[in-house]
Each structure stands twice: as C-alpha cells, then as structure tokens.
ROTISE-846044 format. One record per residue (C-alpha): residue number from 1; x negated, y negated, z. Coordinates in steps of 0.5 Angstrom, whole numbers, plus 500, padded with zeros to 3 digits. Layout:
(NUM,(X,Y,Z)) ...
This chain:
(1,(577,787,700)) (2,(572,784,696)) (3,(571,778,695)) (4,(571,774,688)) (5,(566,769,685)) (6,(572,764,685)) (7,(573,765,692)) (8,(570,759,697)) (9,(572,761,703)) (10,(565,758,707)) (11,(566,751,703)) (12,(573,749,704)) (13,(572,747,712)) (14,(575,740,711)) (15,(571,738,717)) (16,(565,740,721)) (17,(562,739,726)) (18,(554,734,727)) (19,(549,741,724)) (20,(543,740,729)) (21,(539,745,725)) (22,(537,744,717)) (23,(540,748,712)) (24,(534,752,708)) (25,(537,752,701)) (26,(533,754,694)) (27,(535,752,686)) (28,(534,758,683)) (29,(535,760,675)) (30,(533,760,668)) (31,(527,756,666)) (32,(530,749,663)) (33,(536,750,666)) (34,(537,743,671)) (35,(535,745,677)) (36,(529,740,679)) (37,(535,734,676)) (38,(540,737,680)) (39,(535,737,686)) (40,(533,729,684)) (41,(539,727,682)) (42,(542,729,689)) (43,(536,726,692)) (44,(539,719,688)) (45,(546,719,690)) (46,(545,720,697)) (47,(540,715,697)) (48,(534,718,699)) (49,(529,714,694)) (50,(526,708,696)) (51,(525,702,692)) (52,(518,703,690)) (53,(520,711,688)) (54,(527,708,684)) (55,(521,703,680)) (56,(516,709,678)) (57,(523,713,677)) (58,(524,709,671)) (59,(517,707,668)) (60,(515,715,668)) (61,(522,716,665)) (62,(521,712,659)) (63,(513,714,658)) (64,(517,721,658)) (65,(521,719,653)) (66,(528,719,656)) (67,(533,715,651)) (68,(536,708,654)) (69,(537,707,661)) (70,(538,715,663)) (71,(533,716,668)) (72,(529,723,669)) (73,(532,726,676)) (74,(527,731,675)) (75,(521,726,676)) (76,(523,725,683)) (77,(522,733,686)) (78,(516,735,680)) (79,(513,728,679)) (80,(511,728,686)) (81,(510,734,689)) (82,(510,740,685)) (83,(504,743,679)) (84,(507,742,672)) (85,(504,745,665)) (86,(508,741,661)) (87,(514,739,662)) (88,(515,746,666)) (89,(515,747,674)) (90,(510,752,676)) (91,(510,752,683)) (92,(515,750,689)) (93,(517,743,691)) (94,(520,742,697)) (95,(524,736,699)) (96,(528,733,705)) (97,(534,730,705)) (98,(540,729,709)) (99,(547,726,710)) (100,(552,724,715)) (101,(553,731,717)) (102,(547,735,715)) (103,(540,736,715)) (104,(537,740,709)) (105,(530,743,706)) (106,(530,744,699)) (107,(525,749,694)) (108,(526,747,688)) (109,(522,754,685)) (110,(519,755,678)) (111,(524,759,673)) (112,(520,762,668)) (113,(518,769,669)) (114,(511,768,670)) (115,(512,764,676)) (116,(518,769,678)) (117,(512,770,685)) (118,(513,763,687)) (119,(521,763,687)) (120,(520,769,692)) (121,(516,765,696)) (122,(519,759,696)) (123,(526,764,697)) (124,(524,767,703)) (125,(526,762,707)) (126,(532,760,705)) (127,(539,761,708)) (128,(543,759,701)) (129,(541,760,695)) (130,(543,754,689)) (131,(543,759,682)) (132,(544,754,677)) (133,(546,756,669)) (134,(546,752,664)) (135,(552,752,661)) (136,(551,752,654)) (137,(547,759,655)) (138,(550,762,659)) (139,(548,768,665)) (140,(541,770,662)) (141,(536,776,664)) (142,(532,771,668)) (143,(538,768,672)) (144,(540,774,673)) (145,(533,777,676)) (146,(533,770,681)) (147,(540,772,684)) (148,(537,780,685)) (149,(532,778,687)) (150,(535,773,693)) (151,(540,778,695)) (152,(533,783,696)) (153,(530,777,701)) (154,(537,777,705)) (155,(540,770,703)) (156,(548,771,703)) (157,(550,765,701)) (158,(550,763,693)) (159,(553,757,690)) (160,(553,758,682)) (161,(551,752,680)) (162,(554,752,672)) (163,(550,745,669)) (164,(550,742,664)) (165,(558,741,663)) (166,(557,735,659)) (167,(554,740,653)) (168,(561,743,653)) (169,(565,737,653)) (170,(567,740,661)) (171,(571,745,657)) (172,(573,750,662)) (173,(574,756,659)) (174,(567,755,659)) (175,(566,755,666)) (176,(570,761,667)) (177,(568,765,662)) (178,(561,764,666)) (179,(564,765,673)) (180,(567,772,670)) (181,(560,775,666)) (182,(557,773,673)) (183,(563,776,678)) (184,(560,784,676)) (185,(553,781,679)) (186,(556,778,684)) (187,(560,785,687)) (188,(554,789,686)) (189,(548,785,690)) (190,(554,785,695)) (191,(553,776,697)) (192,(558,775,703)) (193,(560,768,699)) (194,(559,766,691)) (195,(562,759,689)) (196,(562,757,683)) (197,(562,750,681)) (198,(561,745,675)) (199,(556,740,675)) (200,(552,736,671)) (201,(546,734,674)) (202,(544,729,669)) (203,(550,725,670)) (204,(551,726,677)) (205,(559,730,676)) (206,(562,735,682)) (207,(554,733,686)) (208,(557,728,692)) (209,(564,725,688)) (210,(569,730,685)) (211,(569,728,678)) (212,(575,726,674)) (213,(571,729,668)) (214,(574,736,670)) (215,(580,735,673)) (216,(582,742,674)) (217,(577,743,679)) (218,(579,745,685)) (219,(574,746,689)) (220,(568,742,693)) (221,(563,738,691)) (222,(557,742,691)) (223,(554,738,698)) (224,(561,738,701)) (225,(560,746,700)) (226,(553,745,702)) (227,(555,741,708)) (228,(560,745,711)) (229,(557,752,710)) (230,(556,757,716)) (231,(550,761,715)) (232,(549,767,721)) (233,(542,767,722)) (234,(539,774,724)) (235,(538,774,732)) (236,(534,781,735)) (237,(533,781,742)) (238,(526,785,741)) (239,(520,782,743)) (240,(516,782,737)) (241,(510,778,739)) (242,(504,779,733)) (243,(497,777,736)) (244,(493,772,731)) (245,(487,772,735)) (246,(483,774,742)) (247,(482,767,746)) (248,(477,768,750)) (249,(472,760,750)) (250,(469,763,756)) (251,(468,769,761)) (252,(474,766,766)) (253,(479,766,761)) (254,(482,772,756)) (255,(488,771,752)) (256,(493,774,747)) (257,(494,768,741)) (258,(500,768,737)) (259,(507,765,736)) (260,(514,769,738)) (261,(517,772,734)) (262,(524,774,737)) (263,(526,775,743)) (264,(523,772,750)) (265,(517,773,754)) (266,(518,770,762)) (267,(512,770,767)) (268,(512,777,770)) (269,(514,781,764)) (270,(512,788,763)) (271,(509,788,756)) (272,(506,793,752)) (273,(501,793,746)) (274,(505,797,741)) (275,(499,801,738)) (276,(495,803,744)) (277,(501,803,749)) (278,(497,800,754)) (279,(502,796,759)) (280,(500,789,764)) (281,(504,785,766)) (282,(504,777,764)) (283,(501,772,769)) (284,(501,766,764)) (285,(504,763,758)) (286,(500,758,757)) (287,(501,753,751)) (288,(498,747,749)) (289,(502,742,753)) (290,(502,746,758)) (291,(504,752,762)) (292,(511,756,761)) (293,(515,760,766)) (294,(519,763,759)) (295,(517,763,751)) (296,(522,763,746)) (297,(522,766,739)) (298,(518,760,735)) (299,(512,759,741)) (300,(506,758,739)) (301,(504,761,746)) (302,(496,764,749)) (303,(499,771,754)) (304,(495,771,759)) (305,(495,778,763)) (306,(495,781,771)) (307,(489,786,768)) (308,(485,785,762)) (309,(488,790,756)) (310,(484,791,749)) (311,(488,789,744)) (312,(486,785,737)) (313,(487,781,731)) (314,(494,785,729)) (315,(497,788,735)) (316,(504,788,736)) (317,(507,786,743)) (318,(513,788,745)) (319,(516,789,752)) (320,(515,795,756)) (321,(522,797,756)) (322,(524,796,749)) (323,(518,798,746)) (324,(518,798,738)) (325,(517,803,732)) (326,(511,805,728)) (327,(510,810,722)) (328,(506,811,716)) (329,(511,813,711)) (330,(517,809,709)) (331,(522,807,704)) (332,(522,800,701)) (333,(524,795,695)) (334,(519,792,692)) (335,(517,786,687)) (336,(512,787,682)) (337,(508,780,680)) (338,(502,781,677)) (339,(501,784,669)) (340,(497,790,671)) (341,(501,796,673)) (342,(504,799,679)) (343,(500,806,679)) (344,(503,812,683)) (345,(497,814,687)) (346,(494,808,687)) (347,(490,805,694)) (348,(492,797,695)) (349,(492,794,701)) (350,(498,793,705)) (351,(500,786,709)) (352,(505,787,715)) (353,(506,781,719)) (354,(498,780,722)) (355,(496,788,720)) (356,(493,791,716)) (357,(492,798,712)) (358,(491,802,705)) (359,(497,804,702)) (360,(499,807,696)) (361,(506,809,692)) (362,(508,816,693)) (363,(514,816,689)) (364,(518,811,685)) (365,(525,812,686)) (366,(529,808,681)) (367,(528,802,677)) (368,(534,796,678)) (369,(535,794,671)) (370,(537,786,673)) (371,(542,785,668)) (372,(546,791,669)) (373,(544,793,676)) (374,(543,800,674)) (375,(538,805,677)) (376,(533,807,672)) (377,(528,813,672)) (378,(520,810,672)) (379,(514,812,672)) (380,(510,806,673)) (381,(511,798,674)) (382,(510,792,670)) (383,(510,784,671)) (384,(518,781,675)) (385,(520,790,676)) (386,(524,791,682)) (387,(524,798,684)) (388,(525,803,690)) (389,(519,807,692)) (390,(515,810,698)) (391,(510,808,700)) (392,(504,813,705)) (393,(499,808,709)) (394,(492,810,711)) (395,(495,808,719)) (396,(501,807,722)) (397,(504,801,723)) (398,(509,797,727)) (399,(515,796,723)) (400,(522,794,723)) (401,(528,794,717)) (402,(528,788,713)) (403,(534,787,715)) (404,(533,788,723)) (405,(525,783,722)) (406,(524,780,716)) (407,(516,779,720)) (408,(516,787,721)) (409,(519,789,714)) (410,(516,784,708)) (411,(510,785,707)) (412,(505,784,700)) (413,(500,789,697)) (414,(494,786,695)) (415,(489,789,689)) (416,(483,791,694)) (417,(478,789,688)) (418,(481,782,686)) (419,(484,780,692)) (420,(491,778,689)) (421,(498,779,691)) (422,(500,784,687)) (423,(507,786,690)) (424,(512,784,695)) (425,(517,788,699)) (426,(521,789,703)) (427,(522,795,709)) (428,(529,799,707)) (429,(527,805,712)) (430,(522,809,715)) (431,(521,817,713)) (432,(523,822,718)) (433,(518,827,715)) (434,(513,821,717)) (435,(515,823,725)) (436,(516,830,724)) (437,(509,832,721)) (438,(504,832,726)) (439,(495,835,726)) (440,(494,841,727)) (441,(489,842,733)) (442,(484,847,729)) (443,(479,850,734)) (444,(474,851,729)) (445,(470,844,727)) (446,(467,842,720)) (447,(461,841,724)) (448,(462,850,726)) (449,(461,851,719)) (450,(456,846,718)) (451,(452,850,723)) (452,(454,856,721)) (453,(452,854,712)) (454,(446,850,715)) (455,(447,844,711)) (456,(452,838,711)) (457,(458,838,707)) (458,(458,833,702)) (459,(463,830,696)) (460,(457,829,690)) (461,(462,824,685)) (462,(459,825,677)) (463,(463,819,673)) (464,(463,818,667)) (465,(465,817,660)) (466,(467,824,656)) (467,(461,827,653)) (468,(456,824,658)) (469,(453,830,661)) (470,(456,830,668)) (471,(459,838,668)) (472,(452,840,664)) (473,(448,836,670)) (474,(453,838,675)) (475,(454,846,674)) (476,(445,844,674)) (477,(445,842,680)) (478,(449,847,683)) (479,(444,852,680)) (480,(438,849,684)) (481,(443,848,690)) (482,(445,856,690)) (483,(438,858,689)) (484,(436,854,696)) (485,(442,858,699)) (486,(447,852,700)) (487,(454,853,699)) (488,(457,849,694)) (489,(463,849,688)) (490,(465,845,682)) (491,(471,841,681)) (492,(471,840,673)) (493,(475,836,670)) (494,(477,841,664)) (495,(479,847,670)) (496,(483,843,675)) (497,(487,841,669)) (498,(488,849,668)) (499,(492,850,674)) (500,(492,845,680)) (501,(494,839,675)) (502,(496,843,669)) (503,(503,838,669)) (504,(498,831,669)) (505,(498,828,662)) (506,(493,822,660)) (507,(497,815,661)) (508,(494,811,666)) (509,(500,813,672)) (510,(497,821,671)) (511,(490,820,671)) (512,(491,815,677)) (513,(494,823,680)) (514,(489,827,677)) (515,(484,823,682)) (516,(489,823,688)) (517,(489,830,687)) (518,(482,831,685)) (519,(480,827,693)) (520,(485,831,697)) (521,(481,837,695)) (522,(475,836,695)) (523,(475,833,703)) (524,(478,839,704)) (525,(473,843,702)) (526,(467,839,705)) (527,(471,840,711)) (528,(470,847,710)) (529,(463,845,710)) (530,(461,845,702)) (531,(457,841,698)) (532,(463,838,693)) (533,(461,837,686)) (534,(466,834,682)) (535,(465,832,674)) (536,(471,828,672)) (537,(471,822,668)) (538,(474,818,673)) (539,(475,812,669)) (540,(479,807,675)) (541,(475,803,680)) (542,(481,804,685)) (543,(481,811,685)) (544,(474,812,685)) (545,(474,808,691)) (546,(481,811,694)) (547,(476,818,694)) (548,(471,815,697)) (549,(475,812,703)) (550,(478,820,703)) (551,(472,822,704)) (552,(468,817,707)) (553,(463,813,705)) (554,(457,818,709)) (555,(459,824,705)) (556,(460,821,699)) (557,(455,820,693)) (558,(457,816,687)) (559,(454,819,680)) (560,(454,815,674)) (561,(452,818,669)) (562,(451,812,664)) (563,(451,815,656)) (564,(453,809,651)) (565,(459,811,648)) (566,(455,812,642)) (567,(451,817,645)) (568,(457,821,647)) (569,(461,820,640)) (570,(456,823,637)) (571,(455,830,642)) (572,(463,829,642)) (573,(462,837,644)) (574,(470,838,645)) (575,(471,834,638)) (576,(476,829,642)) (577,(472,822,640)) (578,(474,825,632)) (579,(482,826,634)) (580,(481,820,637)) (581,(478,815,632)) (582,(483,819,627)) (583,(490,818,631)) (584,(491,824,634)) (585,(490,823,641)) (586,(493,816,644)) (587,(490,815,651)) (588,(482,817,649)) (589,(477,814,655)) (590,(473,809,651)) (591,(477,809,645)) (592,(484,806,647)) (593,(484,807,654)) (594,(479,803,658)) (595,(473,806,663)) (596,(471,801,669)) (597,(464,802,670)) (598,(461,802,677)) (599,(459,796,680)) (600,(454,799,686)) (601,(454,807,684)) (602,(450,811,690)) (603,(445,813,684)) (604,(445,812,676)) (605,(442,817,671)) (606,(442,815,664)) (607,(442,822,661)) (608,(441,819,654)) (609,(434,817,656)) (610,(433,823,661)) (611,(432,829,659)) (612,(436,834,663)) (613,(430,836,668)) (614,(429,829,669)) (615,(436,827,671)) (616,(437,833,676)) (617,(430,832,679)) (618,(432,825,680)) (619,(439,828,684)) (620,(435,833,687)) (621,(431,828,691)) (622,(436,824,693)) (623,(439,829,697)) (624,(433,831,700)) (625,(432,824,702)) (626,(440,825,705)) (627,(438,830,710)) 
C-alpha cells in the first residue's frame, strides 16, 4: 500500500543504536524559504558554535539589520562557508554536526533557479533530503523541481520541512493543507518515506524540543527524525575499478591508480580491462601505507599485475568473471543547466566516471512538467528542463543503470567549445538495438575506389551567410574539378531540403538536424570515393565541428566565404533578406537568428572583394596543394 505524506514509519523508532557512519542530508526548496536558518539554528541548539562564533553571531546579526536580540542563524552556515550576492546563497555550505546518537553532514544548497546546478551537486551525496517550505507560501514550482530532482539522484528519504509556523500563528490547517498539496508529489516520485513536520528555524519550534506551540503535533522532532532514520545504501558486488592514471616513476614499476568503487579486489584476482578485455592477474595492491592482501570499495589503491596490460586513463577494471556492460546507445534522464538550448543532434562531450566520449541527443522523449509530474512532448531544452532522451556516443562505454552504480550511470555533458557543464544525467537503460546493430564487413575499400577514381575523396565544407556565393563557387569548382576528370557531387542547401530534408524547418533544433543529416551523407559518399562539395549556411560552430569529426579532420576543408551582410542583403537573389526585414520570415540567418563565424576555417575567401576567377583560383590551388 502506499504510503502517505503524513506517514513517519522511519522516524518513530523511540530508541536506536550509536550510527558510526554520518547521515548525509541536504536542505532543499525555494530561495528565502529558511533553509541556511534551519542549518544554523540546528547548529546553535545542539552547541556546535564556539563562543568566538556565537559573538561574530551576534555583531554580524546586527550589522545585517536584525531586530533586538534575534540573532540571524543563517550567518552560521553563509557567512562562513558559502558565496553569497546579496543575502542570496549561490553555492553549497557544507557543515558538520553531531548528537549523542548520530554524526551528520549537511548541504545547505542555493534555492534560486539560477543555482538549480549547485543543489544538484550538493544532492548527489545525499542519503535524506530536508525540503523545506515556507509556510506562508506554500508548495511553489521550485520546490517542487528540487523534490523531482532529488528523486532522480536516488534519495528515498524526504523530511518536508514546513518553516515559518510562527508567520501562520501555528495554524494547523495550514500545515495540512500543505501536507495534502504536497502528497500528489510525493506519490508519483515514488520516495519510500515523506515526514512532514512544522518548524520555525527562526525560533527554533519542532528543531531538537518538541514545541508546546503546536500541541497537535504528533510526530518527531526534525533531529529525532533525522536521528533514527535508516537509509539502505546501494551495495554491488561488482568490481568496478575506474583508472585515474598509469603509475610508472621508473622502468621497474607499472601500475594502475585509482579508487575502488564497489566490490573487492584480493592478491591473485583475475581481472579484466573492460574495454580491451585483456585479463592479468593481481600480484599487488599497494597503497600509500602499505601493501594489502584485499581492497575494499573506497581504497585509493595502485594495482600492480602478474604480466604488463595496456590500459589508460579511463579504462574500467572489473573481475574477469563478473565482467561489465558497454554500449554506445541508451536512455537517460537529464537535467538541463545552462541557458542555451539542448539541440537534437548536437555533439557534446560525455563524462562517464574517468571516460570520455562525443554524444549527442537522438531523441527527446518527454519533458517532466515539475509541478504536475506530466510528461510533456519537446523539441528541445532550456535552463532547470527535466527530460527523458537517448543519447548515441561516438564510442561504447562502460556503464551501469543509475539505479545499480551511481559512478557507472551519472554522467555530464560538456559544451566542446566553452567547456561548460551543460547537463547532468543519470543512466535509466541501455538500448537493445545498440547490442544488435553490428559494421558490415565490406570487401571493397574506399581506398579501392580511390584507386579506381584517381583521386582522394574529400568533404569541401562552404559556410556562410545566404547570398554569400558558396553554391555559385561550389557548382564553379565542381566544373573545373570535372574537366580534370574527378568524380565529384554537390550537396546544396536548397536541393537537400527538396527531398532528404523536406520535413526540416528553420528554428535552431532543425537546422541543428539538417547538418546532422547533411555530415552523414556526404562521409558516406567520400567513402564512395568522391570529392563532396557541400553549400549549406551552416550557421552553428557545433555542427560545423560534429562534420568534421564525422568526416575527419584530413578529408575535411572548411570554406568560409565571408560577404558582409550588407553585401548579401543586397544581392538578396532568392529575396528572403526582404521577407525577413518585412516579418515575413522568422529564423532568418543574419537578421533574427545568429551565424557563428569560423574561428580557424581551412581557407577564407572574401567573395565581395574577389571576383569569382579570383576565388575559385584560390580553391583550385589548395586542393593542388593537398595531394
């Protein structure tokens, strides 16, 4: 049966046992809504402030204004360890604390949707989750995002935290109104335990003591809850043994660094290199205290084998009888954290425990609506968007279901040209069609075909703006190229969207398509052994690069044909600059949807200034250049 958000069945143990290992706990919710005075307050009752802290306290809580003798507890975890832009938090506190039953580690994590990627962070860790809500607002969309987004992570545990009781004269119609708005959440992130309890951090009610301002309470005291909580950690027997570095200081010694995972490691185990599946045995595990006869998950341990393996930086070890998964293709969910949008197609860079491949989103299957748990069809991502995906890599990887191996199934996607994080996600399952598809083993070559054409295959890339003159150059060098009796084909942007691409529109998630589709083709038919032109706008940096590593970067020459809008505008041959300039045609390159200019093309031609010989002279002796 489920369980309701009234139920405290882990927190009503009236006696627990001494827990040696910390309880790992994050407050989470709403920007303002007393998460870092909860932490603080906590922190002064149970008397973890030293004197010295307790009179900085008190000067600061008068220099930020604070009325009378109230003291600001959130002082005691932003004022000492955490970034704050004006009264706001902005990066995760951690702070320790203790009573005479339990140890506890807290993350008190940022609230306003900006930080939404810190609170993940700070979460990840987490064995119980502290949502706080403030009571004279009630259950608001960000609150509701942390709690999805904390079921996603893996924490089972929820202690709703209901502040600012005081505000509400301890009403507890209040509380339960809040309690019922917050049980349909609670169902459908499917959390083993939600307790709900009636606080005020401010004035310290239901904290440690039970308050006699809220008589009707029946529950535990939010530190007795904490305190005899019991949290099931995930246990896999696996070895999964991610290798950090090669540790060879001299010819003598040869090694594989990293920390254990899960499962164990023993002096003559037989293990295995996931991605190579070569297979030694282990001679040492040695340590910086020493050598051991058994490694245990959490060892920071140097592997030393019967017989030198190759292996690098991001290979998996496991145990040759319990091997581990790999595949190029699977499901996940994902947190989107930046402002710039998740693109079907687009190439990021994945980081999966030490290793590291391209990726990019094949399909975007739904979109979680945070604050009614719908599953909402997308085409694309913004800032703080859960969604479900597949992914495709460039590479198989080792990997494990979130659910199984949170260092086998988190993972972050990375913008390749900014470096930033723009996603986290978590592993649901590998795609069967990933295992079944399988290369074709093809007796004729591409280096056949080259022989028999003369020439190389080669992928000629002309980028820029509409009106620029990249099909007007293209078709001209293909002529030249023809004449010296090379076998060669246009892609053209117009054409392609004839047929290929007829169901692409123009908004950035299509375009992003277009080119996906456009690189496919045209490595397949250099593969035939032609020399590719391809005429496309290309507007995106990213896509332009994704073809690249498509293609390679030896059979690839990048064309910028760089005419000045102005120059373009006016040639305007297909008369779109005038649709667009009118209103007639959203999504326009150069007017209301941007071109990102090549940093380093392979050749830049500035056809305003050149005359069309000019140009295709400069090509022609390039490619002469490339044989």
């Amino acid at each position: 049966m489920a369980r309701s958000a009234s139920q405290t069945l882990p927190c009503e143990s009236p006696q627990q046992p001494w827990h040696q290992e910390p309880l790992r706990l994050i407050t989470c919710g709403n920007e303002d809504d007393g998460k870092s005075t909860l932490v603080g307050r906590l922190l002064w009752e149970l008397q973890q402030v030293t004197d010295d802290q307790l009179n900085t306290l008190r000067s600061d809580s008068a220099r930020h204004g604070t009325q009378g003798d109230d003291i600001d507890y959130a002082l005691l975890v932003d004022g000492l360890t955490a970034e704050r832009t004006r009264g706001m938090t902005i990066d995760v506190a951690y702070r320790f604390f203790s009573t005479a039953r339990r140890s506890f580690i807290a993350a008190d994590a940022p609230g306003h949707e900006q930080y939404t990627p810190n609170m993940v962070s700070g979460a990840s860790n987490a064995d119980v989750a502290v949502l706080v809500v403030d009571a004279t607002q009630g259950i608001g969309t960000q609150t509701r995002r942390h709690a999805c987004l904390v079921s996603l992570l893996g924490i089972r545990h929820l202690v709703l935290a209901i502040n600012k009781m005081d505000l509400v004269n301890h009403d507890q119609r209040v509380f339960r109104a809040i309690q019922t708005d917050f049980q349909a959440t609670t169902l459908a992130l499917g959390f083993e335990s939600v307790t709900a309890i009636p606080i005020s951090a401010l004035k310290g009610d239901n904290l440690t003591t039970r308050s006699a301002r809220t008589p009707w309470h029946t529950g535990p005291t939010l530190i007795a809850c904490l305190e005899a909580l019991e949290v099931q950690r995930a246990s896999d027997a696996k070895v999964v043994f991610p290798v950090q570095w090669i540790n060879r200081p001299d010819a003598g010694f040869y090694g594989l660094s990293g920390t254990l995972v899960s499962g164990e490691i023993a002096m003559g185990d037989k293990i295995r290199v996931t991605a190579s599946g070569q297979t030694a045995n282990v001679a040492r595990l040695v340590t910086a205290d020493g050598d051991l006869t058994k490694a245990k998950a959490g060892d920071a341990v140097t592997l030393v084998m019967d017989q030198e393996i190759t292996a690098a930086r991001g290979d998996v070890i496991a145990l040759a009888d319990k091997p581990l998964q790999m595949t190029d293709q699977f499901e996940a969910s994902l947190v989107w954290m930046v402002n710039e949008a998740g693109l079907i197609g687009r190439t990021y860079e994945i980081k999966l425990a030490n290793q590291w491949a391209n990726a990019s989103i094949t399909t975007l299957k739904y979109r979680v609506n945070v604050n009614t748990q719908a599953h909402e069809a997308c085409r694309q991502l913004g800032l703080n968007d859960i969604a479900v995906a597949n992914l495709a890599l460039n590479q198989p990887l080792v990997f494990a279901p979130y659910a199984e191996s949170q260092t086998l199934g988190g993972f972050i996607l990375i913008d390749t040209y900014s470096h930033a994080t723009v996603a986290v996600g978590m592993i649901r399952h590998d795609l069967r069609r990933a295992q079944n598809v399988h290369r074709q083993a093809l007796s004729i070559t591409r280096e056949d075909r080259e022989r028999l054409n003369d020439h190389k295959g080669k992928v000629i890339w002309f980028t820029g703006l509409s009106g620029s003159g990249k099909s007007t150059l293209a078709n001209a060098l293909e002529q030249e190229l023809h004449a010296q009796g090379k076998r060669t084909y246009i892609l053209d942007g117009d054409n392609i969207r004839q047929g290929l691409n007829k169901d692409l529109g123009f908004t950035d998630a299509d375009r992003v398509e277009n080119i996906r589709r456009v690189a496919e083709v045209a490595k397949l038919m250099m593969d035939a052994g032609l020399v590719v032109m391809t005429a496309f706008i290309s507007p995106f940096r990213a896509e332009r690069e994704m073809a690249r590593q498509l293609i390679g970067e030896a059979n690839f020459i990048e064309v910028f044909v760089d005419t000045p809008l102005d120059v373009c505008e006016q040639r305007d041959p297909k008369g779109l600059y005038k649709k667009a300039r009118s209103g007639l045609l959203p999504n326009m390159t150069g007017i209301n949807s941007p071109y990102e200019a090549p940093f380093k093309p392979t050749l830049r031609i500035n056809a305003d200034q050149n005359e069309l010989e000019t140009a295709l002279s400069q090509l022609i002796d390039y490619l002469a250049q490339e044989k």
